[in-house]
N, C-alpha and C positions, 0 to 999 in steps of 0.2 A: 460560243458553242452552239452548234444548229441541230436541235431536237425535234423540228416539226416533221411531217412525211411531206409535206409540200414543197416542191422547190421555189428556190427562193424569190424567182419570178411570181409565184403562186401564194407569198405569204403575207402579201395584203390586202386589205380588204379595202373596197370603194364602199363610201355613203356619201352620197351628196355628190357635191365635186371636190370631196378630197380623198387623200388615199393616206392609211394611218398604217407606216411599216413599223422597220426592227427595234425590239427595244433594246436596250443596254442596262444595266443594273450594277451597281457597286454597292459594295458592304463596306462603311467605315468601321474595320474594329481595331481595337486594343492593338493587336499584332501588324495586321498589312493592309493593304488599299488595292484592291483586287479589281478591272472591269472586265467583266464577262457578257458576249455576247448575245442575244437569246433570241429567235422568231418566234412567234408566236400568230397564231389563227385567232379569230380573224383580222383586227385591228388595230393595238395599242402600242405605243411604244414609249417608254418609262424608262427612267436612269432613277435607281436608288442613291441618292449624293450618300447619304451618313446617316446611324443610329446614336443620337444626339442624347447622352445622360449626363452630360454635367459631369463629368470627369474632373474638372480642375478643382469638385470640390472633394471633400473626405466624404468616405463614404457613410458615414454615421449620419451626415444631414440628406441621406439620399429621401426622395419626396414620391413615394409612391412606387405602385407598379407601373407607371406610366412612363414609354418612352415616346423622343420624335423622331418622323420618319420622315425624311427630306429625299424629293425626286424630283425627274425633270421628263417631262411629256411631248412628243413629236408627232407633228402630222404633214403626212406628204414630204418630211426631209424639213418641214421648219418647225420653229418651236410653236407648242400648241396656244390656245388661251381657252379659256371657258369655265364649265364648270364640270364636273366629275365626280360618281358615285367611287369609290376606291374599296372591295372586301379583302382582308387580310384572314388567312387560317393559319392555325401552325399544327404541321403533322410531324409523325416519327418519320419519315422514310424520305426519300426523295424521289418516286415513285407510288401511288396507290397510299399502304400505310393507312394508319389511323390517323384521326382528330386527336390532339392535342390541347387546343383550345381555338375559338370562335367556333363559324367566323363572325368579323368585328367588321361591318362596314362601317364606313367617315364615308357619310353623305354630302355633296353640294362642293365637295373638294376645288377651291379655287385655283386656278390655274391661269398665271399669267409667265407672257414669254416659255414658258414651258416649265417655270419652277411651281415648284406646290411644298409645303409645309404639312402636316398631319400627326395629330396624336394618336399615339395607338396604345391601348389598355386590354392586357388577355388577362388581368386579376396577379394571383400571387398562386404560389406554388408552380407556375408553366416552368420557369428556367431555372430546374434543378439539376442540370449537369448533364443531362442526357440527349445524346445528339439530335438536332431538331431544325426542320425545316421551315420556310416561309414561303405560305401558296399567297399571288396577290391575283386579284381579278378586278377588273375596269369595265365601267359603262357611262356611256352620257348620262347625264343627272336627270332620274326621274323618269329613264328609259327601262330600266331592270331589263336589261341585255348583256349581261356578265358574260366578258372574254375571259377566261381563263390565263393568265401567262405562263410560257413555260421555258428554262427548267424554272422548279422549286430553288430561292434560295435559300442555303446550308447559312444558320446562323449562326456567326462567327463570336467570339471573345463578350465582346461589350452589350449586347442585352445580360448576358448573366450576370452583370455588374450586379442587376436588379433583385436577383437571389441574395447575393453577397451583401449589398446595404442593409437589408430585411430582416438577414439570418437573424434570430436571437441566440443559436447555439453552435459551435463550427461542429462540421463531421468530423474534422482533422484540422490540423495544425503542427507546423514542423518546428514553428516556434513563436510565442508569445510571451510578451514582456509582463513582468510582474507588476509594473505601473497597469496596464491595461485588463487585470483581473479584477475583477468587482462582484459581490456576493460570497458564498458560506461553500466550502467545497466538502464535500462529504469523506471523512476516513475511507469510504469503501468503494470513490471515485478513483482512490492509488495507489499504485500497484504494492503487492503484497510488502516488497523489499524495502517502500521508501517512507519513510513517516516525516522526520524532521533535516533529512540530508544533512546531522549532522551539525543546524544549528544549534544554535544556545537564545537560550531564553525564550520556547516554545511552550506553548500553552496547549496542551491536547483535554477536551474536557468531555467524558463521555463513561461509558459502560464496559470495563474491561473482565477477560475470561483468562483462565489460566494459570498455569500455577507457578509462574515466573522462573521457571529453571533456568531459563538462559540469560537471565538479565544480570547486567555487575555492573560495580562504578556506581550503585545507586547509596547514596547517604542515605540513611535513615531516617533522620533528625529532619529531612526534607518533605516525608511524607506526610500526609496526612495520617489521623492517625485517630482510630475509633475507641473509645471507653469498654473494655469489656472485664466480668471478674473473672480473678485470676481461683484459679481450683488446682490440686493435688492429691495425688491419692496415691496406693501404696505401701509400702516401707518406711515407717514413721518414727522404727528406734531412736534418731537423732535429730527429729523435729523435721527432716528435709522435706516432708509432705504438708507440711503446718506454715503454711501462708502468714509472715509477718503483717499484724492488723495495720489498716490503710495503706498495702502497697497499692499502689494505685499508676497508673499510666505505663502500662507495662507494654514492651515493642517486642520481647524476647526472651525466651529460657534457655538454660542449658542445663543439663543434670550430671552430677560425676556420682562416687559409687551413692554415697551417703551426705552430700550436700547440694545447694542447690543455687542457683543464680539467675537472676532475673535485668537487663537493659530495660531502663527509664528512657522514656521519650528526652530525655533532656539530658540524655547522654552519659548519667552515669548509672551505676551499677550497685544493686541491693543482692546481699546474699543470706543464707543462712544454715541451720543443719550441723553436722559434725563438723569442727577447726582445730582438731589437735593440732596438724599442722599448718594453721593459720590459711587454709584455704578458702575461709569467707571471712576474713579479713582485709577490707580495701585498703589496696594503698592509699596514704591521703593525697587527696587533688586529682587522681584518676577522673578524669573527663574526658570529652568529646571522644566517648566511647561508641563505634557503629557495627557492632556484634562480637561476643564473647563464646568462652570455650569450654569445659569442665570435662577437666582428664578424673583418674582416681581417688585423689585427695590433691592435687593442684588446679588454679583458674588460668585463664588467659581471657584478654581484651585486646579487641582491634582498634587500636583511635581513626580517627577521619583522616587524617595525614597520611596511612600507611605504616605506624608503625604499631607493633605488640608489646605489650606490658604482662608481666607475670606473676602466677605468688600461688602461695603452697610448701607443700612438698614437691623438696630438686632432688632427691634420693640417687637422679639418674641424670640430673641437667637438664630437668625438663620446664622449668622456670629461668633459666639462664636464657634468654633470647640471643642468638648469634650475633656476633659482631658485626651492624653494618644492615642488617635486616632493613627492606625496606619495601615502598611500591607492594604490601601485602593488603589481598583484596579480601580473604576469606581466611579461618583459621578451623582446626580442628584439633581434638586433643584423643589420646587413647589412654591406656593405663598410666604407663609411665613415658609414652612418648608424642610429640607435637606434630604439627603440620601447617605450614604456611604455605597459599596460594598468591604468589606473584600476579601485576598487571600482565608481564610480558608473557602470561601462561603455563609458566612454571613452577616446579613445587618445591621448598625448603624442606626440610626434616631435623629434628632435634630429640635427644633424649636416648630412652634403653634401645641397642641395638642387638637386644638377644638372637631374635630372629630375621634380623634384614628388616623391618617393618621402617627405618629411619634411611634406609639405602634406595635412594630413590632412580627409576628402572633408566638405563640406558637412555638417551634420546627422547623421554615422556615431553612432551610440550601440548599446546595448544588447550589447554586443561582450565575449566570453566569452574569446576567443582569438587571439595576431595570431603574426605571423613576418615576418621578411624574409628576401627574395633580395640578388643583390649593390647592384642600382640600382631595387627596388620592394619595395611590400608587400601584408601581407594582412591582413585580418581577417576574423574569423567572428562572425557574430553569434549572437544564443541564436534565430531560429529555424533555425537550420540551412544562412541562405544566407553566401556568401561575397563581399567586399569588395575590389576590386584597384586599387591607384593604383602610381606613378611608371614608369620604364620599361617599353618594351611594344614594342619593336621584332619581337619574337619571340611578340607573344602573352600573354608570360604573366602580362597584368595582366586578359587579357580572357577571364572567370570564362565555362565552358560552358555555353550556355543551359539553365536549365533546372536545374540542377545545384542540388541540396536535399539535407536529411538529411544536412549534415556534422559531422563528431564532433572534427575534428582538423585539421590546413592546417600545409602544410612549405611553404619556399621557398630554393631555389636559384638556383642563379648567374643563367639568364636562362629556369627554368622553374617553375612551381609544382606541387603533389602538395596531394590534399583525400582524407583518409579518409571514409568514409561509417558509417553508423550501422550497417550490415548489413555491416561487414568485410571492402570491399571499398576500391580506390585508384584514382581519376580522378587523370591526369596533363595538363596544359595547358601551352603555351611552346614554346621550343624543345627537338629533337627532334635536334640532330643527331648523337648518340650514343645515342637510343636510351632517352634519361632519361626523357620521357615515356609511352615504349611499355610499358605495365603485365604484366608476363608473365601469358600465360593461363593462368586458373585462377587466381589469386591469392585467396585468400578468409580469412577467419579472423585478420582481423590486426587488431590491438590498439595499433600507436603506428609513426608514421614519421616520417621524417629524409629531407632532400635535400642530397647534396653539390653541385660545382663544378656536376656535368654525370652526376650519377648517383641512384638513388633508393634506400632502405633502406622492409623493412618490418619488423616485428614479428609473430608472429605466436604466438596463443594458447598454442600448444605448447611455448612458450620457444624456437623456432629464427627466423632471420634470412635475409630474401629480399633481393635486390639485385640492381639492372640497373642500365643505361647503360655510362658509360665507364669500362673496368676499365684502363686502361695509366699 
């Protein structure tokens, strides 16, 4: 390619009695073998053979920012000998442009038959991806009479070998083998959706937030699991607020009207309180229990397997567990009726169907979470809305428009309570003590409970909010 203004007759220069014309340059990269032809004013003519990084080795043992630069020198049409000052720069442009780095002259450059060999070092950080030119200029050795060559050449594939051996972190990667990860990757290195893709027997060990609404499938019995005492307060006609002395390792309550149940970290089940009809009486050998229920004067237990065991009062079948129940992840009880949450997101029902509260809604699926009041229920599904059937004389089957982003759903005697994902408590139903009216400011809460005619919250801090009916 001829860039100079000179004609071509015009683009060598005489010293001595030689005459030093056109050079030639090749770039040996990665992709092609390109020679391009170049004039240049006044004197030099140079063929770039190849940029020499050791390729056949991996790049992990690459040695340096240093590469070699192999060319070939002409004078008067024959191959040159001597010696040769050689400056290397590298700019952005292939015109004018900036410094990028040097320049790097290789002084005394030996030149026989017209080959030459040279190392050239512009440091670390030059070949990061961005497109870059190579200006070279020649002089006899010790002359400081720098020709300029021209064009600039466009630095092809294989110098940025030199960024690549070096990297210590990629910018990207379209894929990378699990053998070849080495080091601690940070939880918040991966994308929000992905944590164990799924495997089994992952270890995550760190500082978690949250009040676990969406989580199931999780055993109990697998947690860890902290000492704390157990307290009651209340309604104590039947002892159900009077803490049997050394219950101790407690994972879980439930309360029915006038007794009371507590899950042992070891999987079975302590109760006490009112048992006219044998409703804190265990059956014997009830284990591998992973959360329980407390209807009105009946219990329920979920074992590890998926199935439910019952006891109490069945005045209505509500201790008779269905023929065949099974894959049940969560349970809930109401006065006299049950509730079972399926793996596959679906909800069983059993017991009184005075008001529909057991007839569960057309097509309801994808249901992460349910609860009952005395004569209705609930579920939440996995997008966040919430689900209301049987009694509703008061409301509290009919979910506030609009109402999303639920994490959690309590149900009491004739009102409901929906936590939100932002740690806040909707109350719907009846109202006549005051069980729906959320105290202002309420924020920061992590898990609630509805009694008769009252609401409980939790709240991140380990302390305990509560309104409605205190008599």
């Amino acid at each position: 390619m001829q860039e100079s203004s000179k004609s071509p007759a015009d683009a060598g220069f005489q010293t001595g009695n030689k005459r030093w014309a056109v050079v030639q340059i090749q770039i040996n990269s990665m992709k092609s073998h390109a020679f391009k032809n170049h004039s240049f004013n006044p004197w030099v003519a140079l063929v770039a053979l190849a940029v020499l990084l050791a390729l056949d080795r991996p790049a992990v043992f690459a040695q340096g920012t240093a590469f070699t630069y192999q060319g070939r020198l002409n004078a008067g049409g024959a191959a040159a000998n001597g010696s040769f000052d050689l400056r290397f720069t590298v700019y952005d442009a292939n015109l004018n442009g900036d410094v990028v780095a040097g320049p790097v002259t290789n002084s005394a450059t030996g030149v026989t038959n017209g080959l030459f060999i040279t190392t050239v070092d512009f440091g670390s950080n030059v070949f990061t991806g961005q497109p870059l030119w190579l200006d070279i200029s020649v002089s006899p050795a010790g002359s400081n009479t720098f020709t300029e060559l021209t064009p600039r050449q466009f630095i092809t594939s294989t110098p940025y070998a030199v960024q690549a051996a070096n990297a210590t972190v990629a910018a990207s990667a379209n894929a990378v083998s699990a053998a070849n990860i080495n080091g601690t990757i940070a939880a918040t290195q991966l994308p929000a959706n992905v944590i164990t893709n799924g495997a089994a027997n992952v270890n995550i060990i760190g500082t978690f937030s949250g009040n676990a609404g969406n989580l199931t499938n999780v055993n109990i019995n697998a947690l860890i699991q902290t000492e704390t005492p157990v307290v009651g307060w209340g309604d104590d006609d039947f002892g159900e607020t009077t803490i049997p002395i050394g219950l101790s390792n407690v994972v879980a309550f439930a309360a029915g009207e006038h007794h009371s149940l507590a899950l042992l970290g070891n999987g079975t089940v302590a109760s006490w309180g009112y048992n006219s009809y044998g409703q804190t009486t265990i059956p014997p050998g009830l284990s591998n229990v992973v959360a329980i229920a407390a209807g009105r004067d009946d219990s329920l237990a979920l074992q590890g397997y998926g199935t439910v065991v019952g006891w109490g009062d069945n005045l209505y079948g509500q201790t008779t567990i269905p023929a065949g129940l099974s894959n049940v992840m969560a349970i809930a009880a109401g006065f006299y009726h049950c509730l079972a949450l399926q793996s596959n997101g679906t909800v069983v029902a059993w017991g009184n169907n005075l008001y529909g509260q057991t007839t569960i809604p057309a097509g309801l699926s994808n249901v992460v979470a349910i609860a009952a009041g005395a004569w209705h229920s609930l579920a939440l599904q996995s997008n966040g809305i919430v689900v209301g059937w049987g009694f509703d004389n008061f409301g509290e089957t009919n979910v506030p428009a609009g109402l999303s982003n639920v994490s959690a759903i309590a149900g009491g005697y004739e009102h409901s309570l929906a936590l939100l994902a932002n740690g806040t408590v909707v109350g719907w139903g009846d109202n006549s003590f005051g069980e729906t009216t959320i105290p202002a400011g309420l924020s920061n809460v992590v898990a609630i409970a509805a009694g008769g005619y009252n609401g409980l919250a939790l709240l991140g801090n380990g302390t305990v909010a509560g309104w409605g009916n205190n008599t």
